[in-house]
C-alpha positions as CSV (number, residue, x, y, z in Angstrom):
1,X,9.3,-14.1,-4.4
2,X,7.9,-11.9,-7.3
3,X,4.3,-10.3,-7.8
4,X,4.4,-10.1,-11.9
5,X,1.9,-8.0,-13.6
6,X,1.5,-7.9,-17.4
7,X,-0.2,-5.6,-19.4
8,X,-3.0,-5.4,-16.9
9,X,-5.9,-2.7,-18.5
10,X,-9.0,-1.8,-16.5
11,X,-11.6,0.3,-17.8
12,X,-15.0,1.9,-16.4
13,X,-16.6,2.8,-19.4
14,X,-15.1,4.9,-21.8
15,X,-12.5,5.4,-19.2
16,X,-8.8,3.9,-18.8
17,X,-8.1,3.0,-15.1
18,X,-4.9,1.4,-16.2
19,X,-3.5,1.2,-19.4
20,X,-1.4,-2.1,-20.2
21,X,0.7,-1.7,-17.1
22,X,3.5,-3.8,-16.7
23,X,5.8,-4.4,-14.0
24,X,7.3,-7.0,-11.8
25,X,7.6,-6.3,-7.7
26,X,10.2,-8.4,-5.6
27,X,10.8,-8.2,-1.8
28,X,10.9,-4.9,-1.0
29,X,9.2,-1.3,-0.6
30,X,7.3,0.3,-3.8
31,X,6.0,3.7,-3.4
32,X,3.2,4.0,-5.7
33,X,3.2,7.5,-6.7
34,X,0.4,9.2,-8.3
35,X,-2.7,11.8,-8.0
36,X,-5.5,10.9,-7.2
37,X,-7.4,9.5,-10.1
38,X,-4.1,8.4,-12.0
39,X,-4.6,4.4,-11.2
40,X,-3.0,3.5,-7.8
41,X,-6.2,2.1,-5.6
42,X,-7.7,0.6,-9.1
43,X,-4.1,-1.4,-9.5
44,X,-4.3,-2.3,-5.4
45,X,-8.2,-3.9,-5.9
46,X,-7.0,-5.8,-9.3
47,X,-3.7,-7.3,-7.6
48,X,-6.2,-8.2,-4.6
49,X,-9.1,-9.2,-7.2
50,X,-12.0,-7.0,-5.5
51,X,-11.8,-5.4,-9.3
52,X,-12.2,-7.9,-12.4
53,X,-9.1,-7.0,-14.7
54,X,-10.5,-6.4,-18.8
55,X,-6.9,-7.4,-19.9
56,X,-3.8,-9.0,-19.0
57,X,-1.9,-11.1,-16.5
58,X,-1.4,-11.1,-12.6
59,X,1.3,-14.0,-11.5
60,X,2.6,-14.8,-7.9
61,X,5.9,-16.9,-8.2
62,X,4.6,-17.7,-11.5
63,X,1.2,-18.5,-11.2
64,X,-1.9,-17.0,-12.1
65,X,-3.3,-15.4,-8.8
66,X,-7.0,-16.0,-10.1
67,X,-5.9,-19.5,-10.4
68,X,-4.4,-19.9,-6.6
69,X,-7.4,-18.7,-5.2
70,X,-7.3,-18.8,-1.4
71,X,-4.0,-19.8,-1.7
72,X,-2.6,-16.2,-2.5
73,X,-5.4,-14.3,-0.9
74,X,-3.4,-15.8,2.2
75,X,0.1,-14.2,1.3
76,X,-2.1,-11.2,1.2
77,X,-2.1,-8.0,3.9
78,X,-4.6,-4.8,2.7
79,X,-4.8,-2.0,4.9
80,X,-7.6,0.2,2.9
81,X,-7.6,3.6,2.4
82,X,-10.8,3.8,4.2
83,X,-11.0,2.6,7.8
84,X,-14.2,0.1,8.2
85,X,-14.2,-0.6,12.3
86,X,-16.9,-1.6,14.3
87,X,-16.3,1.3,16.7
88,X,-17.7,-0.6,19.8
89,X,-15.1,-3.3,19.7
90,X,-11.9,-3.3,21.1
91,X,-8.3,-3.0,19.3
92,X,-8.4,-7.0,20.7
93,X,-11.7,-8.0,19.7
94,X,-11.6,-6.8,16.3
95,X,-8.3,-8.2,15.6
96,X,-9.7,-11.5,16.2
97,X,-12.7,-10.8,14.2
98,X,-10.7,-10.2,11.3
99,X,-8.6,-13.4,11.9
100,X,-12.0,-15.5,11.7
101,X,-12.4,-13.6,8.4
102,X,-9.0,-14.7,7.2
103,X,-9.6,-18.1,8.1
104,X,-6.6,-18.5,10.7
105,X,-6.9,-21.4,12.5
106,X,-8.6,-21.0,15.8
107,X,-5.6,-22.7,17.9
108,X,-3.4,-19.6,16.3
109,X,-5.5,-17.1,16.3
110,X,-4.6,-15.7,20.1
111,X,-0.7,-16.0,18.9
112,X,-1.3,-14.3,15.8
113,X,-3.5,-11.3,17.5
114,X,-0.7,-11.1,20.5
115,X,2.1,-10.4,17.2
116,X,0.7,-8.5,15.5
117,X,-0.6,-5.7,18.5
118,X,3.2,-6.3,19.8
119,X,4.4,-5.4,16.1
120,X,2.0,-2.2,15.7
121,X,2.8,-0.8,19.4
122,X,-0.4,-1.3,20.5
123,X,0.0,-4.3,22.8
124,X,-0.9,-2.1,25.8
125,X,-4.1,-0.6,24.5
126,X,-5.6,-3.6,23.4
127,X,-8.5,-3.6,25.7
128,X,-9.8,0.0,24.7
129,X,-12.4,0.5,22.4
130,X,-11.7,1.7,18.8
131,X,-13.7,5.0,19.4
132,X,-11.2,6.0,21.7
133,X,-8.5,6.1,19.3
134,X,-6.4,9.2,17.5
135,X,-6.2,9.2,14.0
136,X,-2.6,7.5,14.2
137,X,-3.8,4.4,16.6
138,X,-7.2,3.4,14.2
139,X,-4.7,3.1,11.8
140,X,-2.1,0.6,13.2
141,X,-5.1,-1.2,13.9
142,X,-5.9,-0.8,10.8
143,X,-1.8,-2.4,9.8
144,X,-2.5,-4.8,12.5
145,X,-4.9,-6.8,10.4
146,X,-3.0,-6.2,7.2
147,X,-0.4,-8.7,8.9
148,X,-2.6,-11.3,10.4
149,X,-1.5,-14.9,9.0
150,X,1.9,-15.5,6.9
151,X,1.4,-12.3,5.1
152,X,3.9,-11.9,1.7
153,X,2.8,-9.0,0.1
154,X,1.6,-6.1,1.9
155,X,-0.6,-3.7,0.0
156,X,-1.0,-0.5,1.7
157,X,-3.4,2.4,0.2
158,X,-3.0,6.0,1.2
159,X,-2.1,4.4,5.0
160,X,-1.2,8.0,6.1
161,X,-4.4,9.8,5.0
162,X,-5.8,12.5,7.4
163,X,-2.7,11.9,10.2
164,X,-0.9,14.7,11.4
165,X,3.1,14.9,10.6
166,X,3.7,13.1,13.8
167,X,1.4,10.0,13.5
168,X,2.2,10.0,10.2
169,X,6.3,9.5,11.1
170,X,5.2,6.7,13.5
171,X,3.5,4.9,10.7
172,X,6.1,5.5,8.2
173,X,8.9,3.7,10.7
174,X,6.1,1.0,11.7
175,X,6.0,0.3,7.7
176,X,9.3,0.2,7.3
177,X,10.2,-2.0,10.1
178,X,7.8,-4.2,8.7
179,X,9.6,-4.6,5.2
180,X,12.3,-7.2,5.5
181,X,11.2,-10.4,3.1
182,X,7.7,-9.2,2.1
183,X,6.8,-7.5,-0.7
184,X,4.9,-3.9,0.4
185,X,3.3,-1.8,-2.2
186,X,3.0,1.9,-0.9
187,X,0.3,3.9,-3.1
188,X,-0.2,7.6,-1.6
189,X,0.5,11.2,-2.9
190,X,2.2,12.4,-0.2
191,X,5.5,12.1,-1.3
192,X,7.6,12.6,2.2
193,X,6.2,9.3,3.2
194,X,8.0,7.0,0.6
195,X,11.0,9.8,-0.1
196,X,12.7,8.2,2.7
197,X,11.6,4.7,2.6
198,X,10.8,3.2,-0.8
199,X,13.6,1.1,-2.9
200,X,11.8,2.3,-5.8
201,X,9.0,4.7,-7.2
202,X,6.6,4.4,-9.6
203,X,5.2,7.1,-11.3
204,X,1.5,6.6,-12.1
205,X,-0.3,9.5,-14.6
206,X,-3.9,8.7,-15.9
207,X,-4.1,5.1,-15.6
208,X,-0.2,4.0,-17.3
209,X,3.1,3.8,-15.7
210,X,5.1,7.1,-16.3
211,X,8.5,6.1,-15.0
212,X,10.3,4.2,-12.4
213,X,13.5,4.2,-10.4
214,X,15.1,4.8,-6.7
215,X,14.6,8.7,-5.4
216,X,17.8,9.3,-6.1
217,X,17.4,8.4,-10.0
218,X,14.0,10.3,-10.2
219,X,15.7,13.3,-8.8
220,X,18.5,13.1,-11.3
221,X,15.9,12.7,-14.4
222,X,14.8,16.4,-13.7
223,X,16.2,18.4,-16.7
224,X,18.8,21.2,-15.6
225,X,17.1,24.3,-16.8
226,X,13.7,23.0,-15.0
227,X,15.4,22.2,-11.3
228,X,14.7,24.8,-8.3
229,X,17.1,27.1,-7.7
230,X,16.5,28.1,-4.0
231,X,17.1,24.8,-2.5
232,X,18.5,21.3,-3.7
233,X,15.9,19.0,-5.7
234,X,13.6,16.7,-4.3
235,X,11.0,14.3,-5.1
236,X,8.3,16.9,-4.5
237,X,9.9,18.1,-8.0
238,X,9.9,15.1,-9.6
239,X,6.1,15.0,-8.7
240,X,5.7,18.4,-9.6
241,X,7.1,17.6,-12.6
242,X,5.7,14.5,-14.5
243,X,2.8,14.6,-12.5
244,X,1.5,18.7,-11.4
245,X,-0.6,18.9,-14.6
246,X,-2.7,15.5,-13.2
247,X,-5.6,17.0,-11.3
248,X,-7.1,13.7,-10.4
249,X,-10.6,13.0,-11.2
């Protein structure tokens, strides 16, 4: 399985979202790393075509994902980096509201809700209404739909926003669990939430692919005279590093 994308450029106006950004993702967990501004939720909304690309190529196993239509927006899971609930509706209710969306059949759809609430932890609050929720719960729900139907590549946009270090955690071991034989792009600045979890990093600054590479080979790019002296280095240097001067937008 492999999500290919070739010298994909989006621009809004005079501006560069992405410059000619190349890479290819197999099965596994990306960490998108970036500020905000520097081209991680306009790359997300190209690879899921809710953005119109200016220039180059996006390829599932191959083929041209403008080309397979429904067909890849199938192998699709987004969990937004806004949450959009009906507040009213139970953890249930909108789970199978958001199945009708994604065209599940309706003989699978009470199967499909009953995994995914059993693969979020949140099987045995599926009858409360979303206004009820912390922080941390609205967003498994939030995951929940992200894995309705045979999803392939999982495309997850600052999924720990606003959570405290706890719900955070949770939703860092949820994602991780979730991994084995999908493809799951991680785009956030928080870098303790793909430090631990992410088989590599990519470091986005001001729209282009800075550099790439496991935390452990990021970390070892840091020049001598530049890492900290009062504790061992990190990827919070790394960031601080290629990335501090990006203020965003």
């Amino acid at each position: 399985m492999e999500l290919k994308l070739e010298h994909v450029t989006k621009k809004y106006g005079d501006t560069l979202a992405l410059n000619d950004f190349s890479y290819t993702f197999r099965e596994g967990i990306y960490g998108i790393l970036g500020a905000n501004g520097a081209g991680k939720s306009t790359m997300m909304n190209l690879i899921t075509d809710n953005l119109k690309r200016d220039a180059g190529d996006i390829l599932f196993d191959g083929k041209d994902v403008r080309g397979m239509g429904r067909d890849f927006r199938r192998t699709l899971g987004y969990m937004p980096q806004q949450q959009g609930f009906y507040e009213g509706m139970t953890a249930e209710s909108f789970l199978v509201y958001m199945a009708e969306l994604k065209e599940i059949p309706r003989k699978e759809i009470r199967k499909e809700v009953d995994r995914v609430l059993e693969l979020t932890n949140i099987a045995d609050v599926r009858h409360r209404r979303i206004r009820t929720f912390s922080g941390g719960m609205k967003q498994r729900v939030v995951l929940a739909q992200a894995l309705l139907g045979q999803t392939k590549v999982l495309i997850l946009d600052e999924p720990t926003a606003g959570l405290d270090p706890k719900e955070r955690a949770r939703l860092r071991d949820h994602i991780y669990r979730l991994s084995q034989d999908r493809i799951v792009l991680l785009a956030t600045h928080i870098v303790s939430d793909i430090e631990a979890i992410a088989d590599q990093i990519l470091l986005l600054k001001k729209g282009q692919l800075l550099k790439t590479g496991t935390s452990e080979e990021l970390i070892g790019s840091l020049p001598q005279d530049w890492k900290p002296v009062l504790h061992a280095p990190g990827l919070e240097d790394v960031y601080l590093y290629y990335l501090g001067e990006d203020d965003g937008e």
